[in-house]
Backbone as XML, in Angstrom:
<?xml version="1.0"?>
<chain id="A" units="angstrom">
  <residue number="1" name="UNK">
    <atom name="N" x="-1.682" y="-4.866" z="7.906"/>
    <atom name="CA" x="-1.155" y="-4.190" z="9.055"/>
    <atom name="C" x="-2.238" y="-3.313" z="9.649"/>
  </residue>
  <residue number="2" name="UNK">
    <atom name="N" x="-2.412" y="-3.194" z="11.111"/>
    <atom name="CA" x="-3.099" y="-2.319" z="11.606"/>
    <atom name="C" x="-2.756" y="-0.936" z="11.633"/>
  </residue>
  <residue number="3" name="UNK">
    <atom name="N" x="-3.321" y="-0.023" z="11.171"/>
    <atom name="CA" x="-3.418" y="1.526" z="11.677"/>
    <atom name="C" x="-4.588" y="2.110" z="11.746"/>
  </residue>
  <residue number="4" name="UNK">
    <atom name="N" x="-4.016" y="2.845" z="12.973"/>
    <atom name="CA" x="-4.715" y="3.478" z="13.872"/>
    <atom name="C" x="-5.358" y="5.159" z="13.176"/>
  </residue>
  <residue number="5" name="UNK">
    <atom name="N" x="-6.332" y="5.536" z="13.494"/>
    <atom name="CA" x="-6.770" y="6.933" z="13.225"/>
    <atom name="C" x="-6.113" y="7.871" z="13.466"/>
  </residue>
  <residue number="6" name="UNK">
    <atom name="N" x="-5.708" y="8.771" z="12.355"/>
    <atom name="CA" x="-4.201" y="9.391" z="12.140"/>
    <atom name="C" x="-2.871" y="9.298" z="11.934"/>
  </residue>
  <residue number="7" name="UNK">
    <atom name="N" x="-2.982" y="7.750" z="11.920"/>
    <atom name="CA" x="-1.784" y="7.294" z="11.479"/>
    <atom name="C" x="-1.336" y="7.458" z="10.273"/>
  </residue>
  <residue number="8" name="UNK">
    <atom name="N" x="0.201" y="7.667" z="9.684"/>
    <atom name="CA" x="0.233" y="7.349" z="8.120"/>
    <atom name="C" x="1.433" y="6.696" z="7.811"/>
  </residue>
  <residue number="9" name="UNK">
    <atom name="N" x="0.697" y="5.802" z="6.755"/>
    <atom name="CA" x="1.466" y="4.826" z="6.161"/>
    <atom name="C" x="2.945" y="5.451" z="4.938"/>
  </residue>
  <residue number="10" name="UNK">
    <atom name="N" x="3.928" y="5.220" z="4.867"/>
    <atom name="CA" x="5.120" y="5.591" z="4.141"/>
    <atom name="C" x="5.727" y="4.820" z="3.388"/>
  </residue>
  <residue number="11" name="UNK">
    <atom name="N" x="5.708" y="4.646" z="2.352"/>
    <atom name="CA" x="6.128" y="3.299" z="1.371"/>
    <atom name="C" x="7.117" y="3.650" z="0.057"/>
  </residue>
  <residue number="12" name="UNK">
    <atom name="N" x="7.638" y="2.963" z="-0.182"/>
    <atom name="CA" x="8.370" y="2.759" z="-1.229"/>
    <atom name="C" x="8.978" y="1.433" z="-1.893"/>
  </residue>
  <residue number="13" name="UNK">
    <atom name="N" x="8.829" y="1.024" z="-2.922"/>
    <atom name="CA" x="9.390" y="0.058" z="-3.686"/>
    <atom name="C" x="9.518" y="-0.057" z="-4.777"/>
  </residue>
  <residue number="14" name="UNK">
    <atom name="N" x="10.282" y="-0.969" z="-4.962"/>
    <atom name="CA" x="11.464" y="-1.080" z="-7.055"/>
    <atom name="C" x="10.843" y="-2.324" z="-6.885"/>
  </residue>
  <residue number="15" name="UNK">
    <atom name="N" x="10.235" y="-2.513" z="-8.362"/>
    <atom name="CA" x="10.580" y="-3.827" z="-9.133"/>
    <atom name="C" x="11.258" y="-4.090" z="-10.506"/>
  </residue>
  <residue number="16" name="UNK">
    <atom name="N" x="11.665" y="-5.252" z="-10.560"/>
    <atom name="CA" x="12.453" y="-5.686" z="-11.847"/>
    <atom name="C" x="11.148" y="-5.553" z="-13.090"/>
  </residue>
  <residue number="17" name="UNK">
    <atom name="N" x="10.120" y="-5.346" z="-13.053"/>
    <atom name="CA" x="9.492" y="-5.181" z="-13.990"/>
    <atom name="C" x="7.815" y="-4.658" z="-13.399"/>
  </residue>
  <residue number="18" name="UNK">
    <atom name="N" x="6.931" y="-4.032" z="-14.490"/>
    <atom name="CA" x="6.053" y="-3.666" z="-13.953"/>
    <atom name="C" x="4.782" y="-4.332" z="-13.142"/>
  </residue>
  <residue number="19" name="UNK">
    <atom name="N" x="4.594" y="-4.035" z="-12.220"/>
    <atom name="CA" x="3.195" y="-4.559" z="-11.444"/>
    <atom name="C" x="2.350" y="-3.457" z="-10.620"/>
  </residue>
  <residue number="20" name="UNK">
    <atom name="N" x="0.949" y="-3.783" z="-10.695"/>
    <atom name="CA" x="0.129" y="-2.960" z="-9.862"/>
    <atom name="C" x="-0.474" y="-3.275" z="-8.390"/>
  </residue>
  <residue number="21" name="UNK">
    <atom name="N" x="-0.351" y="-2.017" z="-7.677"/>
    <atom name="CA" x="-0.099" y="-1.935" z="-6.370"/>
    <atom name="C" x="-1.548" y="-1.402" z="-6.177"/>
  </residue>
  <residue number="22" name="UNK">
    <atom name="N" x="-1.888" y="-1.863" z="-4.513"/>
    <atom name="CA" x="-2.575" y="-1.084" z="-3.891"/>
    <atom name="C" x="-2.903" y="-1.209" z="-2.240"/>
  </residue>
  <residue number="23" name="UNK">
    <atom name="N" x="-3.243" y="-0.350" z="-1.749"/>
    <atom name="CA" x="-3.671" y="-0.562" z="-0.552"/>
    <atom name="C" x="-5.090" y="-0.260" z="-0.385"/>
  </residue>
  <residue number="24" name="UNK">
    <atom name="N" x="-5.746" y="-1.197" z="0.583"/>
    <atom name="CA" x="-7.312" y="-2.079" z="0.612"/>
    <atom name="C" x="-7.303" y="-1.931" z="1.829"/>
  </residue>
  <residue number="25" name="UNK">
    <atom name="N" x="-8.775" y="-1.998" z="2.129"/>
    <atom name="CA" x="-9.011" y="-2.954" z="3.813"/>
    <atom name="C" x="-10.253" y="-3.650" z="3.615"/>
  </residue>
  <residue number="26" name="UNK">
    <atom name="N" x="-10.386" y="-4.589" z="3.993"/>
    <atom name="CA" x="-11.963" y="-5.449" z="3.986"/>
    <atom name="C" x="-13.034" y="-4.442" z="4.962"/>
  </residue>
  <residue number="27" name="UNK">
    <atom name="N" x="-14.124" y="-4.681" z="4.352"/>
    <atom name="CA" x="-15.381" y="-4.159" z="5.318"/>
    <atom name="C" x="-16.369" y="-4.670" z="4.883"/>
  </residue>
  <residue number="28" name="UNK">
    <atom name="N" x="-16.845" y="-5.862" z="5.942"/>
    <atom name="CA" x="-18.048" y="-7.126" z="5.514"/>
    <atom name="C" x="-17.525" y="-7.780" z="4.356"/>
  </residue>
  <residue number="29" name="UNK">
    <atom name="N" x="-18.468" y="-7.320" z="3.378"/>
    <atom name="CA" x="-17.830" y="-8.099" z="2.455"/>
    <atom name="C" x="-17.151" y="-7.609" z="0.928"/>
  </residue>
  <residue number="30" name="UNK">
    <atom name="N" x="-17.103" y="-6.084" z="1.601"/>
    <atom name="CA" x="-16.611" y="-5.471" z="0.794"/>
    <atom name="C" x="-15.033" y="-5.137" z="0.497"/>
  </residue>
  <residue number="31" name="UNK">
    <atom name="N" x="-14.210" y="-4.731" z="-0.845"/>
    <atom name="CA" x="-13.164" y="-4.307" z="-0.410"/>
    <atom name="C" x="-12.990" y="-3.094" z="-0.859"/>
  </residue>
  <residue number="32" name="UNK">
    <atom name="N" x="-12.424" y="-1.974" z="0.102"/>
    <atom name="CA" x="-12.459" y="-0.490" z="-0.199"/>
    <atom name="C" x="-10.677" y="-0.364" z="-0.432"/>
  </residue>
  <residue number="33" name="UNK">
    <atom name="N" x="-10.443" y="0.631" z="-1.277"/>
    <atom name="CA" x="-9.196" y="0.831" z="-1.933"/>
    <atom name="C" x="-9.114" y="2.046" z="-1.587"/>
  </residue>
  <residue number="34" name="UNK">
    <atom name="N" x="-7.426" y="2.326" z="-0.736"/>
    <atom name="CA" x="-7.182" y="3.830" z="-0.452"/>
    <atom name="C" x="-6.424" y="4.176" z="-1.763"/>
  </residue>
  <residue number="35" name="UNK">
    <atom name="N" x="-5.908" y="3.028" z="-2.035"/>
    <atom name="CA" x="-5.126" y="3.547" z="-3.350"/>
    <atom name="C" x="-4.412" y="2.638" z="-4.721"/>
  </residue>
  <residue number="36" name="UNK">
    <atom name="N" x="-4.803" y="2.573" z="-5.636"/>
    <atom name="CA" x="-4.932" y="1.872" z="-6.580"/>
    <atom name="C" x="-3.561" y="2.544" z="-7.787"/>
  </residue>
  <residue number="37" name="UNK">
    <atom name="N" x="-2.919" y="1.764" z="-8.281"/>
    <atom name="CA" x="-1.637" y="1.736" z="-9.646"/>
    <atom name="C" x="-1.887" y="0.811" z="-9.773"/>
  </residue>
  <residue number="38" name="UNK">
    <atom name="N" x="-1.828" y="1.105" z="-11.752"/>
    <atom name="CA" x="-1.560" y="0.287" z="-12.223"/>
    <atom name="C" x="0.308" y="0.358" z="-13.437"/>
  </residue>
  <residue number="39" name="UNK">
    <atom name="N" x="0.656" y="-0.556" z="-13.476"/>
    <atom name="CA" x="1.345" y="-1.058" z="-14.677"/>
    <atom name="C" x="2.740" y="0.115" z="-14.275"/>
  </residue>
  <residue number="40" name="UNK">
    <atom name="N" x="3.181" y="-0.172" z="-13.236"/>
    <atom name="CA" x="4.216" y="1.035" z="-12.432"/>
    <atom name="C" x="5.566" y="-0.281" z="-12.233"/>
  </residue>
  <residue number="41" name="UNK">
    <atom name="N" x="6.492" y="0.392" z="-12.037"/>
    <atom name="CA" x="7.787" y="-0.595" z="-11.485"/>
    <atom name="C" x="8.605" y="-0.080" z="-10.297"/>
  </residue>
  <residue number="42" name="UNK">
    <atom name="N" x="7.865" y="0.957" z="-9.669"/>
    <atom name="CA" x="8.490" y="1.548" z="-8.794"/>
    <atom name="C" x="7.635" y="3.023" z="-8.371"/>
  </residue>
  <residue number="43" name="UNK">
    <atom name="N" x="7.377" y="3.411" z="-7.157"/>
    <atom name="CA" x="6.826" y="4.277" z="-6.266"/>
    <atom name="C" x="6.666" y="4.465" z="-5.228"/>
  </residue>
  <residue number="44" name="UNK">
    <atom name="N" x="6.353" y="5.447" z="-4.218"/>
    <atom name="CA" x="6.893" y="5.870" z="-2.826"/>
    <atom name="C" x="5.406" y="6.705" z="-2.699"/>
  </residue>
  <residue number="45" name="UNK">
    <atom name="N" x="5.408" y="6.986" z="-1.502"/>
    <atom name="CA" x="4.338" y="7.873" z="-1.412"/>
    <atom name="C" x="3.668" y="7.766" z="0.353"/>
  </residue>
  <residue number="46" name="UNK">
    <atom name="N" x="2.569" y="8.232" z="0.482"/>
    <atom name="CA" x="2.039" y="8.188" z="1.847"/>
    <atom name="C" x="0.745" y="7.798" z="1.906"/>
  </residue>
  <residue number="47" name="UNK">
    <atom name="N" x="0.310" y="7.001" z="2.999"/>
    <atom name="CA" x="-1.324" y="6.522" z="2.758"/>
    <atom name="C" x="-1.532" y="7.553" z="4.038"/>
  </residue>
  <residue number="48" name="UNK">
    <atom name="N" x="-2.854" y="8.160" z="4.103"/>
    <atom name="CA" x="-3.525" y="8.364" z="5.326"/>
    <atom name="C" x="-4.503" y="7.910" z="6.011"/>
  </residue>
  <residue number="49" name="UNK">
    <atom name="N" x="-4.287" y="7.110" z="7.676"/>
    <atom name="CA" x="-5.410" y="6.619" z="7.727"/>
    <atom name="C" x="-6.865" y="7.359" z="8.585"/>
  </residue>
  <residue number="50" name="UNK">
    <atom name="N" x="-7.809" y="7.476" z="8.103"/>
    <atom name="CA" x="-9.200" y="8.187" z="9.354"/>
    <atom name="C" x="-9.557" y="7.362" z="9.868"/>
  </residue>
  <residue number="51" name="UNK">
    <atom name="N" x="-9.188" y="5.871" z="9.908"/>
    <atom name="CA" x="-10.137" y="5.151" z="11.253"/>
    <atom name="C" x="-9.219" y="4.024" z="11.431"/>
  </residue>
  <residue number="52" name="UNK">
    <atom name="N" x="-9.193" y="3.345" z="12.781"/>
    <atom name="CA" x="-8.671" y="2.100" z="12.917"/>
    <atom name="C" x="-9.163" y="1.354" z="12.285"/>
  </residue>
  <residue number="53" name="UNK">
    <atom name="N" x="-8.155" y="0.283" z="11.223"/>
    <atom name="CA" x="-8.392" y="-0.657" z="10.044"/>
    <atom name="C" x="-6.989" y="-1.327" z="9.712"/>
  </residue>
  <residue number="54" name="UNK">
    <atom name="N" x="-7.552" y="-2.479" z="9.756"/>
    <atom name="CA" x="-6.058" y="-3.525" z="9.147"/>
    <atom name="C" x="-6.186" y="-3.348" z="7.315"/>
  </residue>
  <residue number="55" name="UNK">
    <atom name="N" x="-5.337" y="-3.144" z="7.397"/>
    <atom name="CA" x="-4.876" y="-2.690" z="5.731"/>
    <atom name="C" x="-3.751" y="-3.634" z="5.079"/>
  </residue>
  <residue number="56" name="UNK">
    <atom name="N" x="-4.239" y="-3.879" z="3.436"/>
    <atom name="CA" x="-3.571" y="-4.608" z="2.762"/>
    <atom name="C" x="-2.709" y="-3.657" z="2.195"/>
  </residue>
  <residue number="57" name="UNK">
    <atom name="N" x="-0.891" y="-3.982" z="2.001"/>
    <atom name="CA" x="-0.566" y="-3.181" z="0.788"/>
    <atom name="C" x="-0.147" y="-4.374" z="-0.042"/>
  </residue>
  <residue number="58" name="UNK">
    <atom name="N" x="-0.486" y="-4.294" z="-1.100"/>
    <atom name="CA" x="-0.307" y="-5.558" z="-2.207"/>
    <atom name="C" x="0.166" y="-5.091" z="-3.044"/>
  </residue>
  <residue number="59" name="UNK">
    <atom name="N" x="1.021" y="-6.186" z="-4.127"/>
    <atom name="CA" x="1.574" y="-6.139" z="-5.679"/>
    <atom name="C" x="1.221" y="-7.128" z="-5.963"/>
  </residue>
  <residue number="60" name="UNK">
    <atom name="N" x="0.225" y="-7.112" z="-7.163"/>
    <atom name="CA" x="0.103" y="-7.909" z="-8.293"/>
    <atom name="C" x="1.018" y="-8.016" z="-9.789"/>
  </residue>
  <residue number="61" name="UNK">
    <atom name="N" x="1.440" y="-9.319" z="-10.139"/>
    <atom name="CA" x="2.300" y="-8.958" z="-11.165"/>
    <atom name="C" x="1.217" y="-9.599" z="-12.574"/>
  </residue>
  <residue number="62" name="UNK">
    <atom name="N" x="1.279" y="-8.815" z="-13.160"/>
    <atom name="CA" x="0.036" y="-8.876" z="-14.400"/>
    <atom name="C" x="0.313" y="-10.062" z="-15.561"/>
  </residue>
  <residue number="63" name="UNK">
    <atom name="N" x="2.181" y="-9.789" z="-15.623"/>
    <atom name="CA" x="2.661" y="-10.715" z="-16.161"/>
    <atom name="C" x="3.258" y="-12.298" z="-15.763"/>
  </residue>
  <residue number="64" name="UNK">
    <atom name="N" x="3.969" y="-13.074" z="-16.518"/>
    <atom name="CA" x="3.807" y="-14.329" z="-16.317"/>
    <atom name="C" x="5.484" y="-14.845" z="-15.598"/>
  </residue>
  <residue number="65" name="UNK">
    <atom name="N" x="6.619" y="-13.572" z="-16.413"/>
    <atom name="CA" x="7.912" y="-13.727" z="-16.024"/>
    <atom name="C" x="7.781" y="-13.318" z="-14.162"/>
  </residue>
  <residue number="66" name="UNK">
    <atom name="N" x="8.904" y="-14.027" z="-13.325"/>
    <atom name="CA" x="8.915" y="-13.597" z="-11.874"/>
    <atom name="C" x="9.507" y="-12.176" z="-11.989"/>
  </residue>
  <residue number="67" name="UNK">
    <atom name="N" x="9.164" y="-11.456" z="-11.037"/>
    <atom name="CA" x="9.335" y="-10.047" z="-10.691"/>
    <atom name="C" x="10.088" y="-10.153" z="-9.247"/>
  </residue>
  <residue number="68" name="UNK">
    <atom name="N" x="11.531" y="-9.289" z="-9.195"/>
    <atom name="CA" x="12.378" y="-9.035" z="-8.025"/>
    <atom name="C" x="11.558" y="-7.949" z="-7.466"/>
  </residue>
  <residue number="69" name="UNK">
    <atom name="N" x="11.010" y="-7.675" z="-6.430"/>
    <atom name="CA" x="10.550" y="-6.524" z="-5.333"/>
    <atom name="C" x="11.342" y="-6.595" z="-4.372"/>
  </residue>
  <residue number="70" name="UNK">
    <atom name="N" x="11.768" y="-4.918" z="-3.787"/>
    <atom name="CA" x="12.416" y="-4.384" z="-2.633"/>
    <atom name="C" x="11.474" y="-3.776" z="-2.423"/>
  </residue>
  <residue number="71" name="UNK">
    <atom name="N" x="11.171" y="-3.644" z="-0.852"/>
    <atom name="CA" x="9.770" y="-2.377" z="-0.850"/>
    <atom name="C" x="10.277" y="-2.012" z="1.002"/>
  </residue>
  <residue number="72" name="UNK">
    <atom name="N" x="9.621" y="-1.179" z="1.215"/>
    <atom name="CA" x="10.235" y="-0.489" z="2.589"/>
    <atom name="C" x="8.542" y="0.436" z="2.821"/>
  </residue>
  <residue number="73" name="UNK">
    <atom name="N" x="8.494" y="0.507" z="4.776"/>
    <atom name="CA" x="7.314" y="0.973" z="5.010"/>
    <atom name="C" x="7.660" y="1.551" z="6.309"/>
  </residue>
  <residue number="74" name="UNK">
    <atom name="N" x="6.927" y="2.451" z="6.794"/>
    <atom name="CA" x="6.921" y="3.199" z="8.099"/>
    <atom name="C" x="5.674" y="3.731" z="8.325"/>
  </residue>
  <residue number="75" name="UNK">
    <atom name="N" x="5.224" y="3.750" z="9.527"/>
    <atom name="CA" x="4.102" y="3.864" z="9.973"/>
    <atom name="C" x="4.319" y="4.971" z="11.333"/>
  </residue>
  <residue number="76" name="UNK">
    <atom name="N" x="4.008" y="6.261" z="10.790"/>
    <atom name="CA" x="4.100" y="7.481" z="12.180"/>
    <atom name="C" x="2.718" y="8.063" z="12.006"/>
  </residue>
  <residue number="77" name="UNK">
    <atom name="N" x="3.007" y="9.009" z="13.087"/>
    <atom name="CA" x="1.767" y="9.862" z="13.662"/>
    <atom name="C" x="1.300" y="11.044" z="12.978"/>
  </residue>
  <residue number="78" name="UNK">
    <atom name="N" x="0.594" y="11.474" z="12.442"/>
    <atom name="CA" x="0.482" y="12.625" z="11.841"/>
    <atom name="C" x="1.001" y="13.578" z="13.092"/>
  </residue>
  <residue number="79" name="UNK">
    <atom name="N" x="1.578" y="14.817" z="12.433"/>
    <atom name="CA" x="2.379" y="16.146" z="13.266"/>
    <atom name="C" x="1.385" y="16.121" z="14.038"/>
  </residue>
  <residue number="80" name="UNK">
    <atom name="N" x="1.780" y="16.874" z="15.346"/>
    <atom name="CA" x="0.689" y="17.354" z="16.275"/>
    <atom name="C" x="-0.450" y="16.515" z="16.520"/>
  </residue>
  <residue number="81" name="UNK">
    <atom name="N" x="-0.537" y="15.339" z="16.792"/>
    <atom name="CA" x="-0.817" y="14.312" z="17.459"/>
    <atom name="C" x="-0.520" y="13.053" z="18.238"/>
  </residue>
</chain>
């Protein structure tokens, strides 16, 4: 997803079992991580962004059984901008 400079990201999600999350963005050929969990089944929280960048939020499931995910996101303006 794209966001914009000052934007922030709002997330939350349950899974049926544990997996690790994060949010990324590519640059060349690099990948930079705003935020990295591991081995979690559930968390909420806020990303902030400083520059326009399409951003990954991902779940990896470590294990081999399928994993149920609900996850929910919002994307506003920081106050006073």
């Amino acid at each position: 997803m794209e966001l914009l400079s000052g934007q922030i990201l709002e997330y939350s999600f349950e899974a049926s079992k544990s997996l690790d999350v994060n949010i990324h963005y590519h640059e060349d050929h690099e990948v930079i991580y705003g935020i990295t969990k591991n081995g979690i089944s559930g968390d909420k929280g806020v990303f902030h962004s400083n520059k326009k960048q399409y951003y990954c939020l991902m779940w990896t499931n470590p294990g081999s059984e399928p994993v149920d995910l609900v996850y929910s996101y919002r994307i506003r303006r920081e106050s006073g901008r």
